[in-house]
C-alpha positions in Angstrom: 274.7 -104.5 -78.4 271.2 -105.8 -77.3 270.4 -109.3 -78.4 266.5 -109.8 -79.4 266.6 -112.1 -76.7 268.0 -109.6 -74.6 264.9 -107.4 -75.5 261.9 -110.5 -75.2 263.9 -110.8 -71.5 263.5 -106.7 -71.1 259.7 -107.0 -72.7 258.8 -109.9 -70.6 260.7 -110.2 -67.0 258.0 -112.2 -65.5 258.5 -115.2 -68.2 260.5 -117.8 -67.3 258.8 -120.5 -68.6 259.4 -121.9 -72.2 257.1 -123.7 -74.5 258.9 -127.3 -73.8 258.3 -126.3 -70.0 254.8 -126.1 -71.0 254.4 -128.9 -73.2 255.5 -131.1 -70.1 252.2 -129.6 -68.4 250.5 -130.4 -71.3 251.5 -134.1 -72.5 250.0 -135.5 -75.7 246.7 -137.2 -75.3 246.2 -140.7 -74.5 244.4 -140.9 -77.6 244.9 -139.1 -80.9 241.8 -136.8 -81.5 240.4 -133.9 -79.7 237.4 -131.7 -80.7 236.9 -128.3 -79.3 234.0 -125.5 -79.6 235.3 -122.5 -79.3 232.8 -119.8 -79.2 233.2 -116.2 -78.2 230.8 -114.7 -75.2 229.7 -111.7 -77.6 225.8 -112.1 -77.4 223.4 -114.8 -77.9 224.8 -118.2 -79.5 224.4 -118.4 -83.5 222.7 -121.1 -85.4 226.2 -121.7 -87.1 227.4 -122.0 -83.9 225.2 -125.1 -83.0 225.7 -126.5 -86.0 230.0 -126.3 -85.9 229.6 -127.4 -81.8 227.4 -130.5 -83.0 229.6 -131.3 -85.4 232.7 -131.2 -83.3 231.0 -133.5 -80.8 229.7 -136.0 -83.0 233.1 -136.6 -84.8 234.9 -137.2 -81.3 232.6 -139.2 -79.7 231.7 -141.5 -82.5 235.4 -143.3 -81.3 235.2 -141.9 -77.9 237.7 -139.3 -78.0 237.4 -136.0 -76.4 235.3 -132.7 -76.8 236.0 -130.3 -75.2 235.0 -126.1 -74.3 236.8 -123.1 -74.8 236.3 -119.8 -74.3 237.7 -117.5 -76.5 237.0 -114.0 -74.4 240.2 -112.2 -75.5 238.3 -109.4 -76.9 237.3 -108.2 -73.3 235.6 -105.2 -75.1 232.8 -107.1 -77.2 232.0 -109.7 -74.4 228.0 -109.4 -73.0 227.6 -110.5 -69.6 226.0 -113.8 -69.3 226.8 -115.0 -72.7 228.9 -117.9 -71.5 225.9 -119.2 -69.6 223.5 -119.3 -72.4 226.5 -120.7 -74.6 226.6 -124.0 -72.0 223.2 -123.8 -71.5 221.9 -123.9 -75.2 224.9 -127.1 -75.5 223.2 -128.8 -73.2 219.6 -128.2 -74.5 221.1 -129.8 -78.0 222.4 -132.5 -76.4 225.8 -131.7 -77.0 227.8 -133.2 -74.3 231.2 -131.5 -72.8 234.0 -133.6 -71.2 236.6 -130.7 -70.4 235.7 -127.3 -69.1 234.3 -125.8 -66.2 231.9 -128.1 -65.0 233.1 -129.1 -61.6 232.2 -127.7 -57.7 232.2 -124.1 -57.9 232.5 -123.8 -61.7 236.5 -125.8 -61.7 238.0 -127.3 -64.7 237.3 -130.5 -65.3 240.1 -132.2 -67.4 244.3 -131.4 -67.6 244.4 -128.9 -70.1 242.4 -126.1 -68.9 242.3 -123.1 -68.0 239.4 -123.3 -70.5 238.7 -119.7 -70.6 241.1 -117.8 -72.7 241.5 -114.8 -70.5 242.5 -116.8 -67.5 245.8 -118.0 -70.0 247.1 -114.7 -70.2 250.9 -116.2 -68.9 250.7 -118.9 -71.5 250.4 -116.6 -74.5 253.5 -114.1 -73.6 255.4 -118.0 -73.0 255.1 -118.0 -76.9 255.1 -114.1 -77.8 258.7 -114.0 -76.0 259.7 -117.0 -78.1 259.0 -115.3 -81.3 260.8 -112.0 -80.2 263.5 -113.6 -78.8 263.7 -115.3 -82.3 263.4 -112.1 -84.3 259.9 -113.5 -85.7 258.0 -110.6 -83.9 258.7 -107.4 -82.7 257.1 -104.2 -80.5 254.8 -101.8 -82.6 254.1 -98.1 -81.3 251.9 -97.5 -84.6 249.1 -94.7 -83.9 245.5 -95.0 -85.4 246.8 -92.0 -87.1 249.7 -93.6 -89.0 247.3 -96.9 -89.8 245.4 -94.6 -91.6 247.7 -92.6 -93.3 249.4 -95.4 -94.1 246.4 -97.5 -96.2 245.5 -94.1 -97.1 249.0 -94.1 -99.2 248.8 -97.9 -99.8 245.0 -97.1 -101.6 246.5 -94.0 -103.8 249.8 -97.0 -104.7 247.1 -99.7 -105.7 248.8 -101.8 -103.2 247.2 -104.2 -100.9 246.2 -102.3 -97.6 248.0 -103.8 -94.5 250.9 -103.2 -91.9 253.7 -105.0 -93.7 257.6 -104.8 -95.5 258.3 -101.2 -95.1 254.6 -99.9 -94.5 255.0 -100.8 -90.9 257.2 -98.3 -88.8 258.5 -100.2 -86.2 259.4 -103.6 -88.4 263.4 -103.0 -89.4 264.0 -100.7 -86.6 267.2 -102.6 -84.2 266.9 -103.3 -80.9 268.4 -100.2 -79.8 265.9 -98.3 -81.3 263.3 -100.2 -79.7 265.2 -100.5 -76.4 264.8 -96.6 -76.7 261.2 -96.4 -77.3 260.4 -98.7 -74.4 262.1 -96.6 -71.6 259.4 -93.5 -72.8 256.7 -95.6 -74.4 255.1 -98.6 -72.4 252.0 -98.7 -74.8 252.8 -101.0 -77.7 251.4 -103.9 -79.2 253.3 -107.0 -80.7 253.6 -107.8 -84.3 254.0 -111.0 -85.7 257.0 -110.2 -88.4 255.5 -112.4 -91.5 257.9 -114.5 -93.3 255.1 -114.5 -96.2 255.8 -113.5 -99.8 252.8 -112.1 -101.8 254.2 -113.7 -104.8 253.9 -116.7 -103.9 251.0 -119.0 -103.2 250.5 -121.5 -100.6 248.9 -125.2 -100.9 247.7 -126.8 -97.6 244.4 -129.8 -97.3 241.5 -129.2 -95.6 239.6 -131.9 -94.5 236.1 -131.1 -95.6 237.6 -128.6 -98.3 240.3 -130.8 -99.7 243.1 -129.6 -101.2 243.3 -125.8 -101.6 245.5 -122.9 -103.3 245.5 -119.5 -102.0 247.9 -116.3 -101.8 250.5 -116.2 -98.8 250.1 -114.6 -96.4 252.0 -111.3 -95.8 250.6 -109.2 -93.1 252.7 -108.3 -89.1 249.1 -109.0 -87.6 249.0 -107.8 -83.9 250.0 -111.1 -82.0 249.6 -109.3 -78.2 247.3 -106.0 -77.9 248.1 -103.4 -75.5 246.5 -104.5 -72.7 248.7 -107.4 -72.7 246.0 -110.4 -74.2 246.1 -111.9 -77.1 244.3 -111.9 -80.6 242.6 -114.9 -81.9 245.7 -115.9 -83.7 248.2 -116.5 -81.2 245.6 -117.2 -78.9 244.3 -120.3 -81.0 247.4 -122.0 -81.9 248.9 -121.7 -78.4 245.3 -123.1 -76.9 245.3 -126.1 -79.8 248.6 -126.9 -79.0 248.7 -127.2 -75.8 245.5 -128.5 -75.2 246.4 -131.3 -77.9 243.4 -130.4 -80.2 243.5 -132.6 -83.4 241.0 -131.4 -85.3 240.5 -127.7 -85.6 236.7 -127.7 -86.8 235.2 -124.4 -87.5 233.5 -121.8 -89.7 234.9 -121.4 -93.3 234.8 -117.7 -92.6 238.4 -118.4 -90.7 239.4 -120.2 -93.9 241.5 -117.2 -95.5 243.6 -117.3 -92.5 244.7 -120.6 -92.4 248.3 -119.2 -94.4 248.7 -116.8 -91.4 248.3 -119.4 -89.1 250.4 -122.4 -91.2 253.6 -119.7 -90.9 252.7 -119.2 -87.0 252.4 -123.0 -86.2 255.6 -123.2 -88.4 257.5 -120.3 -86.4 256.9 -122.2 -83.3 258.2 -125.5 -84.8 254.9 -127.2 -84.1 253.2 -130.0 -85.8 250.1 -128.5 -87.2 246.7 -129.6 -86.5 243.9 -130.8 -89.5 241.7 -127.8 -90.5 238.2 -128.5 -91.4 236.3 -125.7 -92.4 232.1 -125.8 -92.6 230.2 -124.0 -94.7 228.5 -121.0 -93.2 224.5 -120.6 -93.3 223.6 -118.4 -95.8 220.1 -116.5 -96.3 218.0 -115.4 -99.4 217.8 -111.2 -99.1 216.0 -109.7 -101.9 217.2 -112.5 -105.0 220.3 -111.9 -103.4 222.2 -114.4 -101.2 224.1 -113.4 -98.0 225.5 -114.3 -95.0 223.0 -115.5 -92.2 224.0 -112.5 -89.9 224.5 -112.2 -86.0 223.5 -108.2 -86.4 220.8 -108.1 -88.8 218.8 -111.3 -88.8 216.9 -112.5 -86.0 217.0 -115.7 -86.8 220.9 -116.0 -86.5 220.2 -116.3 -82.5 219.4 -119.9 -81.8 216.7 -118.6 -79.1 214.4 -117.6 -82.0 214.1 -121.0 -83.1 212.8 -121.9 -79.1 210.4 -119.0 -79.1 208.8 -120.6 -82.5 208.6 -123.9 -81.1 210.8 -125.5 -83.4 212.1 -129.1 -81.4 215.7 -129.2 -80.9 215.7 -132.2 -82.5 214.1 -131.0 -85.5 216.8 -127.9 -85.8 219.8 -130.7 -86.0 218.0 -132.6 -88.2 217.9 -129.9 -90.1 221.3 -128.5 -90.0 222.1 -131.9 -90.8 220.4 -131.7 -94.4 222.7 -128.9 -94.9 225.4 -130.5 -93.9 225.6 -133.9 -94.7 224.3 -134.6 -98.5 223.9 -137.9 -97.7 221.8 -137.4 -94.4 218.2 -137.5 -95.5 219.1 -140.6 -97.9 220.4 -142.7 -94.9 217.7 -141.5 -93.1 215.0 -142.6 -95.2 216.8 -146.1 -95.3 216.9 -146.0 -91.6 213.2 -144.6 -90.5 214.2 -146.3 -87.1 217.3 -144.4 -86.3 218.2 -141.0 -85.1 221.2 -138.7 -86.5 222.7 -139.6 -83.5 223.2 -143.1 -85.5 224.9 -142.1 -88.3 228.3 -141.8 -88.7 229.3 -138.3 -89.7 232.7 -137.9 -92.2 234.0 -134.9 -92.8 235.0 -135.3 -96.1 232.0 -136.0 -97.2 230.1 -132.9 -95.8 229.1 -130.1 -98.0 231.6 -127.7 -99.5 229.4 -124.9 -100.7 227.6 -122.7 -98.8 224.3 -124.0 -97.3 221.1 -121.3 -97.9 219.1 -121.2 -94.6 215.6 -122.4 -96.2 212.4 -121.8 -93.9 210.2 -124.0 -96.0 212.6 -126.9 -95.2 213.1 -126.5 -91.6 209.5 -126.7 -91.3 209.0 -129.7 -93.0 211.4 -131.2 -91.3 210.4 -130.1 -87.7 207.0 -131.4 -89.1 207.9 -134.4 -89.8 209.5 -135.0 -86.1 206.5 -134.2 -84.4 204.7 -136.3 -86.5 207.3 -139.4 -86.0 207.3 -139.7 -82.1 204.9 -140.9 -79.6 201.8 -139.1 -78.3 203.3 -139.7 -74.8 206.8 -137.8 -75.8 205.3 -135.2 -77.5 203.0 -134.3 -74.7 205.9 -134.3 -72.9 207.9 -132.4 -75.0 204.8 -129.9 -75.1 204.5 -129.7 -72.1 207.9 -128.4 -71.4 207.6 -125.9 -73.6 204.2 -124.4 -72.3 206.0 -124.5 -68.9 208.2 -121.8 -70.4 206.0 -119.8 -72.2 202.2 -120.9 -71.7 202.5 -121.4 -67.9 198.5 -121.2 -67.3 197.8 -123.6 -70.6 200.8 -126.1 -68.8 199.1 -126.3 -65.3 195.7 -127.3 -67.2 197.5 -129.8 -69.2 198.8 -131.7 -66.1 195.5 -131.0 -64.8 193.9 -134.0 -67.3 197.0 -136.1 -69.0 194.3 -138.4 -70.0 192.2 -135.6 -71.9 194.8 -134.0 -73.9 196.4 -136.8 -74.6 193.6 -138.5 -76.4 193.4 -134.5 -78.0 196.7 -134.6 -79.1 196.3 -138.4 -80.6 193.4 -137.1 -82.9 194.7 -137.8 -86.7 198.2 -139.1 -85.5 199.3 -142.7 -86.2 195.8 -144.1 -86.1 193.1 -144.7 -88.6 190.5 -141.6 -89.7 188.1 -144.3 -90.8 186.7 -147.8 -90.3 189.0 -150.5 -92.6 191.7 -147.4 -93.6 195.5 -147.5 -93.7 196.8 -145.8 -90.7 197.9 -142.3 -91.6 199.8 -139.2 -90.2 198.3 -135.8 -91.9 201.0 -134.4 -89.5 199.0 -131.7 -88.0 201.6 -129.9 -85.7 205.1 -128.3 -87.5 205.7 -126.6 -84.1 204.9 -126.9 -80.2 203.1 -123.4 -81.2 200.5 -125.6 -83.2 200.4 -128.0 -80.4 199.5 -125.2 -78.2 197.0 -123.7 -81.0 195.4 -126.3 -81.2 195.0 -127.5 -77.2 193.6 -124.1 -76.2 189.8 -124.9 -77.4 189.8 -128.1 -75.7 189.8 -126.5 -72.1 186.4 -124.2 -71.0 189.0 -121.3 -70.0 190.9 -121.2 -73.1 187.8 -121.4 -75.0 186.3 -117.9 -72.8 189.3 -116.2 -73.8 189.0 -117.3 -77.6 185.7 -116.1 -77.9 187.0 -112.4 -77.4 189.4 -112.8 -80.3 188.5 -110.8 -84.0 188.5 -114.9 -85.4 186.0 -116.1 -83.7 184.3 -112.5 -84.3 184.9 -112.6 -87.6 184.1 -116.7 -88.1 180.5 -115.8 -86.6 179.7 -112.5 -88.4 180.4 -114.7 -91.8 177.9 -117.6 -90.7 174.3 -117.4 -93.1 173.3 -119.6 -90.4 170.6 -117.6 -88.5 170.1 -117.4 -84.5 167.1 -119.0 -84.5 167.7 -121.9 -87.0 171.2 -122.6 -85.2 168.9 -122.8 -82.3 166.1 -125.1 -83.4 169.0 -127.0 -84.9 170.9 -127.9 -81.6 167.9 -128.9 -79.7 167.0 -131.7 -81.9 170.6 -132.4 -82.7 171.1 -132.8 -78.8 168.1 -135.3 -78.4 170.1 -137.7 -80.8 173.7 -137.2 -80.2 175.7 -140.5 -79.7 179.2 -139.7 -80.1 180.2 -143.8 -79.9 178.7 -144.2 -83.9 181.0 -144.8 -86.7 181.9 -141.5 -88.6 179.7 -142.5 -91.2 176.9 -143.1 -89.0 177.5 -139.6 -87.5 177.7 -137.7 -90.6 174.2 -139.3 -92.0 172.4 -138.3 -88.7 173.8 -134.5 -89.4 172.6 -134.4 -93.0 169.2 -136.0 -92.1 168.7 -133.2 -89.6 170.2 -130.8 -91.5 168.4 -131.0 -94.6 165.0 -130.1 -92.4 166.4 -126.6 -92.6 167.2 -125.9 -96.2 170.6 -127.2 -96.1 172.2 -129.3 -99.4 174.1 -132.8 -98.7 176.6 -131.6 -101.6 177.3 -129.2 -104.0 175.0 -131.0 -106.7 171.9 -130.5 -105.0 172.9 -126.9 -103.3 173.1 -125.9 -107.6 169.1 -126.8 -107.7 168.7 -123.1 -106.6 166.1 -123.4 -103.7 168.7 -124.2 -100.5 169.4 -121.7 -98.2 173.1 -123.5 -97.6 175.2 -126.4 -98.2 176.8 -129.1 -95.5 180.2 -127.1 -95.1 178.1 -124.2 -93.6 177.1 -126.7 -90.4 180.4 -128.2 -90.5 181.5 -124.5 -90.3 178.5 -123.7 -87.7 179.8 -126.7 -85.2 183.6 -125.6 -85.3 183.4 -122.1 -84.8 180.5 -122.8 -82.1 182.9 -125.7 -80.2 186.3 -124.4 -80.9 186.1 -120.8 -81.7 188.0 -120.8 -84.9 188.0 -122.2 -87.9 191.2 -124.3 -88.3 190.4 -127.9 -86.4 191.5 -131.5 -87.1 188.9 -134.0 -87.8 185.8 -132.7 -86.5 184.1 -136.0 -85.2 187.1 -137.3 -83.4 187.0 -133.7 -81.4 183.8 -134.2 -80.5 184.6 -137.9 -79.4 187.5 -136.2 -77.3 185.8 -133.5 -75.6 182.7 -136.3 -74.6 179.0 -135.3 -74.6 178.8 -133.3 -71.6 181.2 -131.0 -72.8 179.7 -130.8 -76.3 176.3 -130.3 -75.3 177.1 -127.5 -73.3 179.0 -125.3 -75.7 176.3 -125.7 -78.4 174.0 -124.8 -76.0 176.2 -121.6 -74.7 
């Protein structure tokens, strides 16, 4: 009679390894936590994604423990080529640091518990499928397509819970025999984990942002190895965390009904089971109706979205932070001085429901980033950005720091008016508006503006007429002194301005006889300097771009 051992030895020859031969590869850590990412390389990298990385970073290194990469690329069929790239790319661009993974000479692993790429463990994972079959706790499965579906077709008609299980699955209570016989004529087969589970029954485990929680048990012989011989996530994850000593299991609440499924694997092993905290996935508003933020439908699920806008990385953790921490913005407030890098994160204190993906608040928040740091980081920062996406408007910022600097400075951290409480009206909520609003400063940003329908539009509603907008500049030009007080500046406008039929304010434009009121020069000297109508404080542009430049564009 053929053992089940027998039959793991017949099913895999090539193992000859056990899981205490492994475990002396992989000795406990020197300390006790261990954070991982483990991302899959199916596309571009999900905003839940950087939120759940960050997290697992923050939480190891705020005690100097380990963080580390893993791949999880089982699922050879859905992996797009250069996703793992971007995925280490985008974690550095967040600043989330890796200590283990690939990161030496010619892509090796650095750290002991690699490989850190799922598909090159292949020999680990059939080291603990051949422990469950030689322990009767999984078996061989030849089930078609055909009989899956005839098989929940039946379950559906019974009003029984769909799923290869008890005696719905073929291959479960056949003896080794049997099995032995189907492997000489049938080497395509996949291996079930044989549940121990009891639908009856429910099962109580703690999660560490989730707390204590109650759910059914579970019941199903989920596929353990698939037939081309790698694992699902399953096996794959609790081999991976074990080994690789991972303490904290930190990821998307969407894994949370398998936790049961993965307690009675950990359990079959004889393993010590690691502490599952489960985030709340980002959620978005569709039609009254909320969702989840999806990787198919909604563009801004790709993290690169957020880049093309403009938004700051800083700004998007921030962010995410609000959504995750409750107690974020508070300490924040209290702490204008520090960064979330500061802050000690706990994870039983993060949000348990799910967190709706609100535009409006990322915006304010990204706003009020670029309002908080220096005019010297932000031109940085800008400039960056341009380099990637506005290389001509980049080469003409480096070709005058000084200039756009003192353009960028206009209305930030510095007083609008003689004897007035400094002030921030916050004038950028992306690099886009930084770039918006640096394009009229230079000549050939300015040529190109003129051909857009604004400016078209901006000059077609003017009541100011050709010849009074000339008459107008020539005086104005005599007496322009752009080194007067505001005040100063804007009495000498509406002296000269009033020659022409022009009101100082509403009041006097209600007398009936003026042709206009201030706002239209106002109007007049924006559209005429910057070709649109959206500016910051008009004198202080004026100041920026100097005299030379200002009489020549009224004059143009």
């Amino acid at each position: 009679m053929t053992t089940r051992k027998e039959l793991a030895d017949i099913i895999f020859p090539e193992v000859t390894e056990t899981i205490q031969d492994l475990e002396k590869k992989y000795p406990p850590r020197s300390h006790s936590v261990c954070t991982r990412f483990a991302p899959s390389p199916t596309g571009f990298l999900h905003i839940g994604g950087v939120s759940t990385g960050f997290i697992s970073r923050k939480f190891a290194k705020q005690n100097a423990w380990t963080f580390m990469l893993r791949i999880e690329d089982t699922d050879q069929k859905r992996e797009v080529e250069g996703s793992v790239e971007l995925i280490v790319q985008y974690m550095k661009t967040f600043g989330i640091g890796i200590d283990e993974w690939s990161l030496g000479e010619n892509h090796s692993d650095v750290g002991n518990y690699g490989p850190y790429k799922q598909s090159q463990r292949k020999s680990i994972y059939k080291v603990f499928a051949k422990h469950l079959l030689a322990n009767g706790l999984a078996y061989p499965c030849w089930m078609t397509t055909e009989e899956m579906n005839a098989t929940r077709e039946l379950q559906t008609k019974s009003k029984v819970t769909p799923g290869i299980y008890w005696n719905y699955s073929v291959r479960r209570n056949k003896s080794s025999e049997e099995i032995l016989e189907k492997l000489q004529s049938d080497k395509n087969f996949v291996i079930r984990f044989r549940s121990p589970g009891d639908a009856t029954k429910r099962v109580v485990f703690d999660d560490v942002v989730k707390w204590r929680i109650e759910t059914i048990d579970n019941f199903n012989d989920i596929v353990l190895i698939k037939s081309d011989e790698l694992p699902t996530y399953h096996l794959a994850h609790i081999a991976d965390d074990h080994l690789m000593r991972t303490s904290h299991v930190i990821r998307s609440e969407e894994r949370l009904p398998s936790v049961p499924l993965h307690i009675q694997l950990f359990q079959s092993f004889g393993l010590p089971i690691p502490k599952y905290c489960h985030v709340a996935p980002l959620l978005k508003l569709d039609n009254w109706n909320k969702r989840k933020l999806s990787k198919r439908h909604d563009p801004e699920s790709d993290i690169w979205f957020f880049f093309e806008k403009g938004y700051a990385t800083q700004g998007i953790i921030e962010f995410l932070l609000t959504l995750i921490d409750p107690w974020f913005e508070e300490r924040q407030k209290a702490n204008p001085d520090k960064t979330y890098l500061d802050f000690e994160m706990k994870l039983e204190k993060m949000s348990k429901s799910w967190a709706l993906f609100d535009f409006v608040k990322l915006q304010s928040v990204n706003n009020n980033y670029l309002s908080k740091i220096s005019t010297d980081e932000l031109y940085e920062q800008s400039l960056t950005r341009a380099e990637k996406y506005r290389p001509e408007l980049a080469a003409l910022m480096k070709s005058d720091v000084s200039y756009i600097k003192a353009a960028l400075n206009i209305e930030r951290h510095t007083p609008l008016k003689t004897g007035q409480a400094a002030k921030d009206p916050k004038r950028f909520t992306t690099y886009a508006d930084v770039e918006t609003q640096l394009r009229f400063f230079f000549d050939e940003e300015r040529a190109k503006l003129i051909q857009n329908s604004e400016f078209r539009i901006q000059k077609e509603k003017s009541i100011i007429s050709k010849d009074i907008a000339k008459s107008f500049v020539d005086e104005y030009i005599q007496v322009m002194n752009l080194s007067m007080s505001v005040e100063e500046w804007f009495a000498q406008l509406k002296e000269i301005w009033k020659k022409y039929g022009f009101a100082w304010n509403n009041a006097e434009f209600k007398e009936g006889w003026y042709v206009g009121k201030i706002w239209d020069l106002a109007m007049f000297l924006r559209i005429q300097l910057c070709c649109t109508a959206q500016t910051p404080d008009l004198y202080s542009v004026m100041q920026v771009m100097g005299k030379e430049r200002v009489t020549k564009r009224l004059r143009a």
